[in-house]
C-alpha positions in Angstrom: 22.3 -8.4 -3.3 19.9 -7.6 -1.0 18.4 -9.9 2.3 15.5 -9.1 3.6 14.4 -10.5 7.4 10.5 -10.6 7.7 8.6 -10.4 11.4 5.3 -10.0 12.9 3.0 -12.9 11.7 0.9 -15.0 13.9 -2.6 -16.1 14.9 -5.3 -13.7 15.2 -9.4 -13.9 15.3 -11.2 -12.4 13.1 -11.9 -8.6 13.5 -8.0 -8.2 14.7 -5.1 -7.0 14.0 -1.7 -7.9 12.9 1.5 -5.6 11.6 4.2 -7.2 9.3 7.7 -5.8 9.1 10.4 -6.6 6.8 14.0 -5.1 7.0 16.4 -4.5 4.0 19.9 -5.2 4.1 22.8 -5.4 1.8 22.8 -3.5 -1.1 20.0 -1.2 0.1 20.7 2.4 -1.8 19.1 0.4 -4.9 15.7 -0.5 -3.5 12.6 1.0 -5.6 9.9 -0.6 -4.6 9.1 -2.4 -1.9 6.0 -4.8 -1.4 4.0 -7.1 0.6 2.6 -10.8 -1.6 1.1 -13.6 -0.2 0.5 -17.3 -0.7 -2.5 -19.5 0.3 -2.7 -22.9 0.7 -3.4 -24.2 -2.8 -3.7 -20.7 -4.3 -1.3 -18.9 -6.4 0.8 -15.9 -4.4 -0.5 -12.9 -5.0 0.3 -8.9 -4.4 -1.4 -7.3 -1.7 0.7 -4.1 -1.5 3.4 -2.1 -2.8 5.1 1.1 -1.7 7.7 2.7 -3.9 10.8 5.3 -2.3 8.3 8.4 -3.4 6.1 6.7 -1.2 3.4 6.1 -3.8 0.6 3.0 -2.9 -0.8 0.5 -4.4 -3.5 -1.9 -3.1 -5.2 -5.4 -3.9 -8.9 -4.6 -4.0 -9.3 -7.4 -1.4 -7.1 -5.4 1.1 -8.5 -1.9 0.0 -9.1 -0.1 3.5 -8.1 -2.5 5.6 -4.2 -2.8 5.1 -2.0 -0.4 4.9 1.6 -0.2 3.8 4.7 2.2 5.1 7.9 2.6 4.5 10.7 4.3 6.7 13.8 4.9 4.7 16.2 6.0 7.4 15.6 2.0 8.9 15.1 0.1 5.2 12.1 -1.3 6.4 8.6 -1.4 5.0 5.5 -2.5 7.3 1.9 -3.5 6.5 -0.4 -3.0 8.9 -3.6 -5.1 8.5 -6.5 -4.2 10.3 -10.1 -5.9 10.4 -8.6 -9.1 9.0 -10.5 -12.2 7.6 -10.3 -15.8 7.8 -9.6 -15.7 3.6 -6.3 -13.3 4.7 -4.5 -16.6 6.5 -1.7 -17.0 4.0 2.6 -16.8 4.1 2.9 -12.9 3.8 6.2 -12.3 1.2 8.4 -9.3 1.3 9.4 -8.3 -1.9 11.6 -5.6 -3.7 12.4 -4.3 -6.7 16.0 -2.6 -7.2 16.5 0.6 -9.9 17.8 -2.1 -12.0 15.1 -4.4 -11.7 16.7 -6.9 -9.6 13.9 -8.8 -7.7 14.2 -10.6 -3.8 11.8 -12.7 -1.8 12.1 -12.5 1.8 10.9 -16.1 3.9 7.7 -15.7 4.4 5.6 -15.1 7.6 2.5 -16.9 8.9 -0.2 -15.2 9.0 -3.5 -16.9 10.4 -7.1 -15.7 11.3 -9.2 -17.7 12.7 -13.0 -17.3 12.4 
């Protein structure tokens, strides 16, 4: 099993800035990948990011060059940093990680709102 305790939403104009972090615990050693989704209101939840132990990216196109995501190993924790954000970014921001086996967890969500 693994737990995962997401911080660092909130409510921000448009133009700023916000960092997410999300910290592993539990059965950590089996973690892949990790990974930001989000959730709109009314909208399906969707991947924005993923980062995988080798520290290879991926990217939504909608996020391309604005977010980035990090990971840091040694503290189980993977970040996103979200820069130049948009009133379409206000969603719940998901952690999300996928173990060697395949075993998938969700994190609670954080709030993440920019206002226009």
């Amino acid at each position: 099993q693994v737990q995962l305790v997401e911080s660092g939403g909130g409510l921000v104009q448009a133009g700023g800035s916000l960092r997410l972090s999300c910290t592993a615990s539990g059965s950590i050693f089996t973690i892949n990948t990790m990974a930001w989704h989000r959730q709109a209101p009314g909208k399906q939840r969707e991947s924005v990011a993923g980062i995988t132990r080798g520290g290879s990216t991926n990217y939504a196109d909608s996020v391309k060059g604005r977010f980035t995501i990090s990971r840091d190993n040694a503290k189980n924790t993977v970040y996103l940093q979200m820069d130049s954000l948009k009133p379409e970014d206000t969603a719940v921001y998901y952690c999300y990680v996928i173990t060697v086996r395949n075993n998938r967890y969700w994190g609670q969500g954080t709030q993440v709102t920019v206002s226009s």
